[in-house]
N, C-alpha and C positions, 0 to 999 in steps of 0.2 A: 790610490794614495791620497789623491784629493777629498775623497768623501770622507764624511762626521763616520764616529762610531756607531756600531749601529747601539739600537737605542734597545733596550727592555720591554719584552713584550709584558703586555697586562696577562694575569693569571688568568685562566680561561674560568667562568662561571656564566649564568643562566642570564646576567644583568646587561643591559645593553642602553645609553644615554644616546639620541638622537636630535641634534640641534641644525634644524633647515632653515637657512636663512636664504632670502632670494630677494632679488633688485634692491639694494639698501642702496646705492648711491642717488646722492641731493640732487646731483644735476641731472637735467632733465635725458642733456644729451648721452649720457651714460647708463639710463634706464633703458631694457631690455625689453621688448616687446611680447609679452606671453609670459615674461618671469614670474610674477606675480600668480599669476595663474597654476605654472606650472608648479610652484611654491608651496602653494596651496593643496597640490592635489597627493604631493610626495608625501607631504603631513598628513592629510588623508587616508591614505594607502598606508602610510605608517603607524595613525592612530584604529584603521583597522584589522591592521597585524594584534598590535595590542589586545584588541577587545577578544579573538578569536583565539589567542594563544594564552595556555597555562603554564605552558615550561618555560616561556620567555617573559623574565619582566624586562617591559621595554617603557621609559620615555621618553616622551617626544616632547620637546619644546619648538613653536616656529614664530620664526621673527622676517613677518612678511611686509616689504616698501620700507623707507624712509625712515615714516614715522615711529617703525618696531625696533630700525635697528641702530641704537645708540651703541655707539662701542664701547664705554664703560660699563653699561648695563648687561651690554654682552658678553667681556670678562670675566663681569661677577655672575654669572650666570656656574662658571665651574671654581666649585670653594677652591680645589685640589690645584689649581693652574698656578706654578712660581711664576715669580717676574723677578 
């Protein structure tokens, strides 16, 4: 009774958008030790799903540390996103 409705699934097709974002927090003490790294590497693995796959268009956009991840920037990153 508590929970939202549920929501609309997206039509299923071949298209797939992938946004990795890893350790964006300023302060020091809430950065993550290996995130960066591991950040990195899921983008990697994802950009070579990409390269090797025909059926699948997939992109990947990655917003690794701090200095990638402004949150306005990362918003506008999905035209499609209300507010």
């Amino acid at each position: 009774m508590l929970a939202a409705a549920p929501g609309i699934a997206p039509p299923l097709n071949r298209s797939l958008k992938v946004l990795v974002i890893a350790d964006p927090a300023p302060e020091a003490e809430f950065q993550l030790p290996g995130a960066r790294r591991e950040g990195r590497k899921v983008a990697e693995v994802l950009e070579n799903a990409r390269k090797q796959s025909d059926a699948l268009q997939l992109e990947v956009v990655s917003r690794i540390g701090v200095d990638e991840c402004d949150p306005v920037e990362i918003l506008a990153l999905n035209p499609e996103r209300r507010v």
